[in-house]
C-alpha angles and dihedrals in degrees: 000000000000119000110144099098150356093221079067098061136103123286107245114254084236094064098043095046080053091051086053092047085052099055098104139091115292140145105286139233109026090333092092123112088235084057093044097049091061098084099059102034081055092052088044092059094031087048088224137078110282136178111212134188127191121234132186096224143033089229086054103050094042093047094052094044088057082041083059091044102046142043118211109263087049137087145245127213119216141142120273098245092045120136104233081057103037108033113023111073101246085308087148100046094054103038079057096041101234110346122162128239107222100196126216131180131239145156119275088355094296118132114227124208096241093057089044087052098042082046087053090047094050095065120080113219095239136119088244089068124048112253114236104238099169141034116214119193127171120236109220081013116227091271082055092252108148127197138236125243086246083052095054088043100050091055087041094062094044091056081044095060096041092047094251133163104237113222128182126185108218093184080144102018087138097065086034093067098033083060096053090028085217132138118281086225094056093055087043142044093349081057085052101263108156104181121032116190088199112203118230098151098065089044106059096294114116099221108330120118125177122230108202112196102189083188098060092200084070089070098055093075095028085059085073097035091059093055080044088060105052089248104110094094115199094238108042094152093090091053083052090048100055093048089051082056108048093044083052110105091348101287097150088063100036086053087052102048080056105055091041090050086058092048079056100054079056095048097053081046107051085043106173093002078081112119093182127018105261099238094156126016106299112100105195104183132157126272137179117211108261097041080059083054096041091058088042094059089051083060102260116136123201138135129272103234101204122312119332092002140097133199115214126197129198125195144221081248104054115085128186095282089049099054096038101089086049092054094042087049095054089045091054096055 
């Protein structure tokens, strides 16, 4: 009956049978043979060689990949629903210490090349305007649109020819790539993506998040800003562990067809009440007051998403079964 947020959802049997199988004494901090295995088991799914902290938060992993992107006098481009603008508290602006956030529109908060590039010609290359040195994109982006391979590239291109760092939040990566059933490696660093902040915590792990540096000399200084920033847990082993196990038999992304198959069984049911197509696991439909009422009282819970509007969230842990009354409930309005 939950269906206000993924970060709300169970932790997967498989990550907390790893926490267990970690219990034990090791070198602490980042020493430990779980930590030390990361690198490895990450090229081997990105199919190239990757450097990859752990990190405790979303918030954290996507702040210190712009940190690594961008000095302090310079920008970030992003989209204006964004998460890094919209939802983390000015992270961004002081991991970077002091880096500013440069907005751009887009449907369902997915940035298009023409936009990136009117926003480029707009900047004058002198010292009186602050000068973009990263692109930042969400993938799936915060209204649960995902982009292609040729998307991400095309962005990609376009950071490649200004010089700039290329980030992209995977807060729900997962989702993002069991809806295109590519490679991880073809929306990512073969699209130009030089930095990936990969989301375990929405998708079955406790607190652990992956950040992916596809340009391995990004991680040498990150290596620092992470204890700086409070993020270099003594036991880390337990963050590492939960990674290992999720990337074990592809449950990162079984978990995540899961949870995208139930936003689907919303989808077919809110029919034209839809506000975005549904491509990962958030269902955004409209909704007038008292038909909100009217499904809370039935005991859903979900978030209003402006006026007249709902977001609704499915999980790794909600099968069919699971997701059915809620469909049935929003037909029969």
């Amino acid at each position: 009956m939950r269906f206000f947020s993924d970060n709300a959802a169970a932790v997967c049997p498989p990550v907390l049978d790893a926490m267990l199988a970690a219990n034990t004494l090791d070198t602490a901090y980042n020493g430990d043979r779980w930590s030390a295995a990361l690198d490895a088991r990450f090229s081997e799914l990105f199919e190239t060689p990757v450097s990859v902290l752990w990190v405790s938060t979303g918030t954290a992993a996507n702040a210190l990949a712009l940190a690594a992107l961008c000095p302090p006098h310079g920008g970030v481009i992003c989209h204006d629903q964004a998460h890094i603008q919209v939802d983390e508290c000015g992270a961004p602006e002081f991991f970077t210490h002091g880096a500013k956030l440069m907005l751009a529109g887009g449907a369902a908060a997915r940035l298009e090349p023409d936009t990136v590039r009117g926003l480029l010609a707009g900047i004058r290359n002198d010292v009186h305007q602050v000068q973009p040195h990263a692109l930042s994109i969400t993938n799936a982006t915060e209204y649960g649109a995902v982009y292609s391979p040729d998307q991400v590239a095309a962005l990609g291109a376009i950071a490649r020819d200004h010089g700039l760092g290329f980030h992209m939040d995977g807060a729900r990566f997962a989702n993002a790539v069991a809806h295109l059933g590519c490679s991880p490696a073809d929306v990512t660093w073969r699209a130009g993506v030089d930095a990936l902040s990969f989301g375990f915590t929405k998708n079955g792990g406790m607190n652990a998040e992956a950040l992916v540096f596809f340009r391995p000399d990004l991680a040498v200084a990150s290596r620092y800003r992470r204890k700086r920033a409070g993020h270099l847990l003594s036991k880390g082993r337990y963050l590492a562990a939960q990674l290992l196990a999720m990337l074990d038999d592809d449950v990162w992304l079984a978990n995540a067809r899961t949870a995208n198959a139930g936003a689907q069984l919303l989808a077919r049911a809110a029919g034209d009440r839809l506000v975005y197509p549904v491509e990962a696991n958030e269902v955004f439909l409209r909704l007038r007051a008292d038909e909100a009422a009217k499904l809370r009282a039935l005991g859903f819970d979900f978030y209003d998403w402006g006026v007249g509007e709902a977001r609704l969230v499915t999980s790794w842990d909600q099968d069919a079964a699971a997701i059915a009354p809620l469909a049935d409930a929003i037909a029969a309005l």
